[in-house]
N, C-alpha and C positions, 0 to 999 in steps of 0.2 A: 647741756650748757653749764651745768652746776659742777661739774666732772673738768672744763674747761678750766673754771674761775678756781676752782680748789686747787687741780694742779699748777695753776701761776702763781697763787698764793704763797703755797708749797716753795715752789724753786722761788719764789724770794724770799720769805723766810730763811729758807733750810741754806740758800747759798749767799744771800748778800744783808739780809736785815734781821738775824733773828731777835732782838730787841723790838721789832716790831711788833711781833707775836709774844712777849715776855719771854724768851725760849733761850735757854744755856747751850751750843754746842760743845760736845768734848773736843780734845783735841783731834778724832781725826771725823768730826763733822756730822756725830748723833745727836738725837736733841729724843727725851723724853714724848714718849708716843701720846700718851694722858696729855702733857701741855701741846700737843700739837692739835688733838683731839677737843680741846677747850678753848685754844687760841682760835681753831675755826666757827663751835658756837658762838663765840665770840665775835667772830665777823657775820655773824647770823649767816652761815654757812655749815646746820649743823651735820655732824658725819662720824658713823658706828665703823670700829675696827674693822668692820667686813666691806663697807664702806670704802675707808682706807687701805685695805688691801687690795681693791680691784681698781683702784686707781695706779700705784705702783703695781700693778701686775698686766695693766693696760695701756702705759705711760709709752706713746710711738715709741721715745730713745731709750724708755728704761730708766729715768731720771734717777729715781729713788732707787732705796734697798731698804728694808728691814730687817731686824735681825731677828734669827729663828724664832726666839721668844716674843718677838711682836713687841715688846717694850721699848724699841727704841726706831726711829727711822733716820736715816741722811742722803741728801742728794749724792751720788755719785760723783760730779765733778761741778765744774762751774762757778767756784766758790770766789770770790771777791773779799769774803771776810776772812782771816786767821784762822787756818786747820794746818796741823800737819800733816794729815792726810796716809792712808798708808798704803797707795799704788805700787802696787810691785814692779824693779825695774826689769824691761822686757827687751829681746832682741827682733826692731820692727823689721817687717819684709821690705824689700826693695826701695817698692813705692805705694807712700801715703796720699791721697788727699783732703784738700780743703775746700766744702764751698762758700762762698762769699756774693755780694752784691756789686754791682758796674763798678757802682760808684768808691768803692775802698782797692779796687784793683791795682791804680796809677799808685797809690801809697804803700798799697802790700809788695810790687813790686820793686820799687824804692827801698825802702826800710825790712821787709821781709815782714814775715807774721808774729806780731808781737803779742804779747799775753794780758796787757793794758792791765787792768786791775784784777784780771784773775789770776789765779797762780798759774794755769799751765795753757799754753796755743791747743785747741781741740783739734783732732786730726781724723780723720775715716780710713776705713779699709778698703772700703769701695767708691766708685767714683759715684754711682746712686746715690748712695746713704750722702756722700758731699754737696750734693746737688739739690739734694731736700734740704738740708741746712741751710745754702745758698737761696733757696726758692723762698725763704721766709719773710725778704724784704724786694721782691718781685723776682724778674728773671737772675738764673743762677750763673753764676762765673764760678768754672772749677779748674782748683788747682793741683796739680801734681807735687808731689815732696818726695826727693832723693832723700828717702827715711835711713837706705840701707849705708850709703855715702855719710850722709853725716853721720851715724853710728861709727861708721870709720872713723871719723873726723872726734869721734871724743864725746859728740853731743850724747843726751839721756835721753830716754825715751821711757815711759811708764804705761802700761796699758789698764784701764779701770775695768771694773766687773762688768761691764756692759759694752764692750769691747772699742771704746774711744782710747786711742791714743794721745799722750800727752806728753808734751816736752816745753820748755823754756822760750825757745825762741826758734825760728825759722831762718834763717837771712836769705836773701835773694837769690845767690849762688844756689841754691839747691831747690830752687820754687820754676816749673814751667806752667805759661796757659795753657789750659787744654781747651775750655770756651768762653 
């Protein structure tokens, strides 16, 4: 359970508050491993780099990374606050998807999938991996994305170390239901 609370802690820090932890991200979204390390005694959550490593090495989506030398960590994607971020742009296959909850369906299909305060729409490889996403606000709605079509169409597409797809925006034309 303390494995649970650390890593929510974590991706809110690392991706929407790090001001809350005293924590500087760089530009593309490290933060000092020692302040992350101290920001948690500090939530009287305390936890040894070994600690910290089998959390990101156990994280279901992979959240985090570290870098070789362990002195620094950042979530992977998700960010809300200012990173430039440095995802490589990728050419996606065919078809991506998305999963979501009932209730954002009628707007997702309307408006298409927007990025609201993060920088990029999260995207899967597999219709599983969408569905577990989906599944986190009860039963899963999944979406299909004509990835390879809008690559056509000019759109970006970046893939993260942990193999989430990311792009700007979706629109409707290239989104079907699949449940």
């Amino acid at each position: 359970m303390a494995d649970v609370r650390r890593s929510k802690l974590l991706s809110f820090w690392l991706r929407h508050a790090p001001h809350k932890a005293s924590l500087t991200l760089d530009d593309s979204g490290w933060a000092p491993t020692t302040g992350v390390l101290n920001a948690l005694s500090l939530a009287e959550l305390p936890t040894s780099l070994g600690e910290l490593e089998a959390i990101v090495a156990t994280s279901d989506k992979q959240r985090f990374e570290l870098t070789p030398e362990k002195d620094r960590i950042r979530a992977r994607q998700g960010h809300s606050v200012s990173i430039k971020g440095d995802w490589p742009i990728a050419s996606p296959p065919d078809l991506l998807y998305h999963g979501t909850a009932p209730q954002f369906v009628g707007a997702i299909l309307r408006e298409g999938l927007v990025r609201g305060r993060r920088h990029h729409v999260h995207l899967s490889s597999t219709i599983d991996t969408a569905a577990a996403v989906g599944r986190r606000r009860g039963a899963p709605v999944v979406l299909e994305v004509a990835a390879r079509k809008m690559a056509e169409d000019e759109f970006v597409f970046r893939l993260s170390s942990n193999g989430v797809w990311l792009t700007e925006h979706v629109p409707p034309r290239y989104l079907r239901q699949l449940t």
